[in-house]
Residue frames as qw, qx, qy, qz and C-alpha x, y, z in Angstrom:
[[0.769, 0.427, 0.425, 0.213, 5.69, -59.77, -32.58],
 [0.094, -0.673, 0.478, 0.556, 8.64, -58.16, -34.85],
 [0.807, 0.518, 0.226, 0.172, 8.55, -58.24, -38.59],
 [0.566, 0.373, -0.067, 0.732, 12.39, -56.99, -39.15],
 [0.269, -0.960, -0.062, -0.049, 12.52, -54.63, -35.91],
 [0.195, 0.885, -0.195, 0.376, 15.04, -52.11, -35.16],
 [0.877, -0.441, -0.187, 0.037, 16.92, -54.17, -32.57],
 [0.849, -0.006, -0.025, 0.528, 20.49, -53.71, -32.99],
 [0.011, -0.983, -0.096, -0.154, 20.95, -49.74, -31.86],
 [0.599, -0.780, 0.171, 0.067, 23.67, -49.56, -29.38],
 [0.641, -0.301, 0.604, 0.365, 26.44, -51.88, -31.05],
 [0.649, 0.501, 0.535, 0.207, 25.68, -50.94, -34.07],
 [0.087, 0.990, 0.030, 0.106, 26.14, -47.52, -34.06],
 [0.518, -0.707, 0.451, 0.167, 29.56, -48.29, -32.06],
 [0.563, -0.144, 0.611, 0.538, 30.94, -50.59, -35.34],
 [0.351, 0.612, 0.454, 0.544, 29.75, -48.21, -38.15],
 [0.111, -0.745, -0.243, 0.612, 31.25, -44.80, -37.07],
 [0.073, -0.399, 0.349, 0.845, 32.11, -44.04, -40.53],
 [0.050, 0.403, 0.797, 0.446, 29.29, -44.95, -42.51],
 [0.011, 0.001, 0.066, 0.998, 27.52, -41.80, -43.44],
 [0.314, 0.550, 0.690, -0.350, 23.52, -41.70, -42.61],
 [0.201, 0.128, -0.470, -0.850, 21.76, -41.20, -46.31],
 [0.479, 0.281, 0.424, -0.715, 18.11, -41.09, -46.49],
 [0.207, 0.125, 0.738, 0.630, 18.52, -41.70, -50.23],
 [0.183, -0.198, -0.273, -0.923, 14.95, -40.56, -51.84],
 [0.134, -0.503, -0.844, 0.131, 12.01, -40.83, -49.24],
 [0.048, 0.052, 0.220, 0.973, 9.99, -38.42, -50.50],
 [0.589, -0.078, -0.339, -0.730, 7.27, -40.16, -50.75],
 [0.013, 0.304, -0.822, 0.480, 7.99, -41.92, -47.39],
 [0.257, 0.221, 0.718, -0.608, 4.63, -41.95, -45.73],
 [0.590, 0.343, -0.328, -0.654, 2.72, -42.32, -48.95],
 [0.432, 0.396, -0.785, -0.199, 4.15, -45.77, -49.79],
 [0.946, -0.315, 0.065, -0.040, 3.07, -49.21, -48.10],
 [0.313, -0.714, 0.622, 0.077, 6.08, -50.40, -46.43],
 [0.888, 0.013, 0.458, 0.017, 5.95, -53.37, -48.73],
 [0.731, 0.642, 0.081, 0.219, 7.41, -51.46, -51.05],
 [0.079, -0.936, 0.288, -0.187, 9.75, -49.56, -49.42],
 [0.190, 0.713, -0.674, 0.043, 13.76, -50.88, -48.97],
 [0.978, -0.017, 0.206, -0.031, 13.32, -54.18, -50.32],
 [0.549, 0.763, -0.326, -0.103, 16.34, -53.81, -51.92],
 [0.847, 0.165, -0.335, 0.379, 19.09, -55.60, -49.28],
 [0.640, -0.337, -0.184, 0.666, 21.85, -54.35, -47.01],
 [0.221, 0.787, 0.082, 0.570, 21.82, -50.45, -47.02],
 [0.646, -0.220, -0.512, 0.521, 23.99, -49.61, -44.25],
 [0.038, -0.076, -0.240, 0.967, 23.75, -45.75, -44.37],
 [0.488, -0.404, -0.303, -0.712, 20.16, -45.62, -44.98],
 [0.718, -0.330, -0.582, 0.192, 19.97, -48.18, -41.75],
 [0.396, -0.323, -0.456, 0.729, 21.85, -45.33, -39.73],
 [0.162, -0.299, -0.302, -0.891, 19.88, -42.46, -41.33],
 [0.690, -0.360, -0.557, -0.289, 16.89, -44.69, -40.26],
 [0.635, -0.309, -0.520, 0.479, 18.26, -45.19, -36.40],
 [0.234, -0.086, -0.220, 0.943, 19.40, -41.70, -35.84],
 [0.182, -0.242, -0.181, -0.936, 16.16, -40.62, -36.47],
 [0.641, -0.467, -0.567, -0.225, 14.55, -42.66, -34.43],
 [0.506, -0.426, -0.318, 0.679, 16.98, -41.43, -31.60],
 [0.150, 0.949, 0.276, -0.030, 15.87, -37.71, -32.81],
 [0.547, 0.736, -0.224, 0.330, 19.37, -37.52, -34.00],
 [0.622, -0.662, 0.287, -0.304, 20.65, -38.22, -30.12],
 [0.661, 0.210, -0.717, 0.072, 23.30, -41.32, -30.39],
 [0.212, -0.254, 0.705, -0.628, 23.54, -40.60, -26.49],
 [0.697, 0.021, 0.221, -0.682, 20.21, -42.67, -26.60],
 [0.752, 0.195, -0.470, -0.418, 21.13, -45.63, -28.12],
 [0.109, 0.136, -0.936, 0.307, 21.90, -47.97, -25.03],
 [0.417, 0.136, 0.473, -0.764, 18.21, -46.82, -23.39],
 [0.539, 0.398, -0.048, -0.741, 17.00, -47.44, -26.98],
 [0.289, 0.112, -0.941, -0.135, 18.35, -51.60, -27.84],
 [0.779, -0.258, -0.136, -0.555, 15.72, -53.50, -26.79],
 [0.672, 0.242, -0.674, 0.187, 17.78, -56.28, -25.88],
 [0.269, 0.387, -0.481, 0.740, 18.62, -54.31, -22.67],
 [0.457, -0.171, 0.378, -0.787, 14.84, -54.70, -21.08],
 [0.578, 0.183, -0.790, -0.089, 14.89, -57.83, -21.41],
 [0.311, -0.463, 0.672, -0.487, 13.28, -59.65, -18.31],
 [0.340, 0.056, 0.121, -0.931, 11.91, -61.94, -16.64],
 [0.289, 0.465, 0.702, -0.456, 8.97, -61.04, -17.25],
 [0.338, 0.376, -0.289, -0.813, 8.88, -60.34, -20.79],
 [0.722, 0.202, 0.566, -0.343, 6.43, -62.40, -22.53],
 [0.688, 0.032, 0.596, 0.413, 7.25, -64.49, -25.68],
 [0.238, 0.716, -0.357, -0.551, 8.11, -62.88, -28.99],
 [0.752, 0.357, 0.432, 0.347, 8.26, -63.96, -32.90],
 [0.435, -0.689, 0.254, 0.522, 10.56, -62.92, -34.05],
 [0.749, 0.505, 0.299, 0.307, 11.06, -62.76, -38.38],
 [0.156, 0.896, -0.163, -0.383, 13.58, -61.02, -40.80],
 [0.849, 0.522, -0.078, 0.013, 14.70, -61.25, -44.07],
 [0.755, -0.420, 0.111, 0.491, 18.99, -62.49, -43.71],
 [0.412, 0.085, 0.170, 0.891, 20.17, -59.40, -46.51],
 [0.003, 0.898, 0.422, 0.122, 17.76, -56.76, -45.77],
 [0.319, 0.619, -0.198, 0.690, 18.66, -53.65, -44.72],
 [0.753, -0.578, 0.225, -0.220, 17.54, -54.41, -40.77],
 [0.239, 0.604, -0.755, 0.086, 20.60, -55.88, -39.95],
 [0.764, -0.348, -0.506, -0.196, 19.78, -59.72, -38.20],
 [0.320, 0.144, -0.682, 0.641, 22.66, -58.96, -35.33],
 [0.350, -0.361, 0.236, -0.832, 19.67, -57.55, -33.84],
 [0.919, -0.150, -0.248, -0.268, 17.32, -60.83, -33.77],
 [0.774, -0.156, -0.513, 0.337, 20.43, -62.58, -32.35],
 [0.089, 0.341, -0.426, 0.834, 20.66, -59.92, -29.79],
 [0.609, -0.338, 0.070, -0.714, 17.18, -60.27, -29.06],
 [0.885, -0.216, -0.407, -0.061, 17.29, -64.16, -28.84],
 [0.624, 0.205, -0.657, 0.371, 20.20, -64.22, -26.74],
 [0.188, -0.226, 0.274, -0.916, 18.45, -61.85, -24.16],
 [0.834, -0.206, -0.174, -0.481, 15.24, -63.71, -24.55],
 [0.787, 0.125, -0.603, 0.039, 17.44, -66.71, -23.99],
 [0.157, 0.273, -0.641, 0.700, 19.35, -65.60, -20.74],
 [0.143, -0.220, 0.500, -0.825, 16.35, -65.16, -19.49],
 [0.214, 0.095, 0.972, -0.030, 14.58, -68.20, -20.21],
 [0.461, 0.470, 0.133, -0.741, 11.82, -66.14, -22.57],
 [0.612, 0.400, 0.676, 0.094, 9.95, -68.09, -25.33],
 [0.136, 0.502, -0.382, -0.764, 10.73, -67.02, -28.84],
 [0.802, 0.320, 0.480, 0.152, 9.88, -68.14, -32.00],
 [0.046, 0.657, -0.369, -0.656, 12.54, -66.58, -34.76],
 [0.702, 0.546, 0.444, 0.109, 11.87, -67.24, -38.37],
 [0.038, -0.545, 0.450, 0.706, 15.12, -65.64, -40.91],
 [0.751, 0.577, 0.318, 0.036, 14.27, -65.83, -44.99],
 [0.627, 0.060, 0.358, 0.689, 16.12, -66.06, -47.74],
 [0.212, 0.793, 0.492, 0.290, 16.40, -62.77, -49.63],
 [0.214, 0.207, -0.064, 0.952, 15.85, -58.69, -49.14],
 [0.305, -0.594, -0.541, -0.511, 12.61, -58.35, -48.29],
 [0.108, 0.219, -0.223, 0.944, 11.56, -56.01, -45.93],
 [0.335, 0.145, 0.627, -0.688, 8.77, -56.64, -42.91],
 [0.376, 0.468, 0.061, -0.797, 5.80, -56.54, -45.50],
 [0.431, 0.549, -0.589, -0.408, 7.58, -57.83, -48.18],
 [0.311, 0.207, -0.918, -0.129, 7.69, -61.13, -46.69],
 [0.627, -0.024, 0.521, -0.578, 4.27, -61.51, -44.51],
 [0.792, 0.175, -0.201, -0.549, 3.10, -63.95, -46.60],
 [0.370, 0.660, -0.608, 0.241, 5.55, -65.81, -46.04],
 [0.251, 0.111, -0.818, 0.505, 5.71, -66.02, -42.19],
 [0.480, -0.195, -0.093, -0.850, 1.96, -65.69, -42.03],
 [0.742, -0.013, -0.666, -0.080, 1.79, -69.46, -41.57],
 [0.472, -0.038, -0.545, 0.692, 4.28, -69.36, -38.20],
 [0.025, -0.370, -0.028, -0.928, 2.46, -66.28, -37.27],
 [0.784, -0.334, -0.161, -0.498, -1.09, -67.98, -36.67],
 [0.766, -0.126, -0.551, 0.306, 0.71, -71.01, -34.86],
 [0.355, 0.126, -0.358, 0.854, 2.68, -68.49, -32.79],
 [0.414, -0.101, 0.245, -0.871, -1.09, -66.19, -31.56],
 [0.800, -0.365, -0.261, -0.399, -2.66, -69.15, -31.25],
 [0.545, -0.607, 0.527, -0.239, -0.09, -70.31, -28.59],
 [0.945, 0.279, 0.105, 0.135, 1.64, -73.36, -30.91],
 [0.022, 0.871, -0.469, -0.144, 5.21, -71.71, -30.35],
 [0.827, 0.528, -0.191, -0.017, 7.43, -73.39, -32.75]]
């Protein structure tokens, strides 16, 4: 299950070499529920700010690190949600589906209008959710 996940690593990073990685003010990062946190829309350099630190600042890591790429199988179905202007970009969801797809994996993807941000829209896809863990893929 993926509420807006970090999918798009590799190819991203390859068509945004000049967009500058800016944390902007996350002071109070790990304080906040993530429902509040960048609900705002498209933030491309917080997005690589946000990546590169998840690669501990390593770009060499971002082929190992796409999910797309371990794709088998044997991976077992995924829902998929995110919001289409967040700051998770969606290229990732259609990376993931098309992977899931090659390889004949059950998805269920759900995109919303908006900015919201994982959290921001559970209520939302809370519906699809229960359908989706109770084995009712959509």
């Amino acid at each position: 299950m993926s509420l807006s996940g970090i999918f798009d690593i590799e190819a991203w990073l390859a068509a945004h070499p000049t967009v500058i990685p800016n944390a902007g003010d996350t002071s109070d990062f790990n304080q906040r529920a993530s429902a509040t946190i960048n609900q705002d829309g498209a933030n491309d350099a917080f997005y690589k700010w946000f990546v590169l630190n998840y690669l501990a600042d390593d770009p060499t890591m971002a082929h190992n690190a796409t999910p797309a790429y371990h794709v088998t199988t044997t991976t077992g179905p995924l829902f998929l949600a995110n919001s289409l202007h967040e700051f998770v970009p969606t290229s990732g969801m259609m990376q993931m589906a098309a992977a899931l797809t090659a390889k004949r994996v059950p998805f269920t993807m759900q995109l919303l209008t908006g900015t919201r941000h994982a959290k921001g829209y559970l209520d939302d896809v809370w519906p699809a959710m229960l359908l989706w863990l109770n084995g009712q893929f959509q």
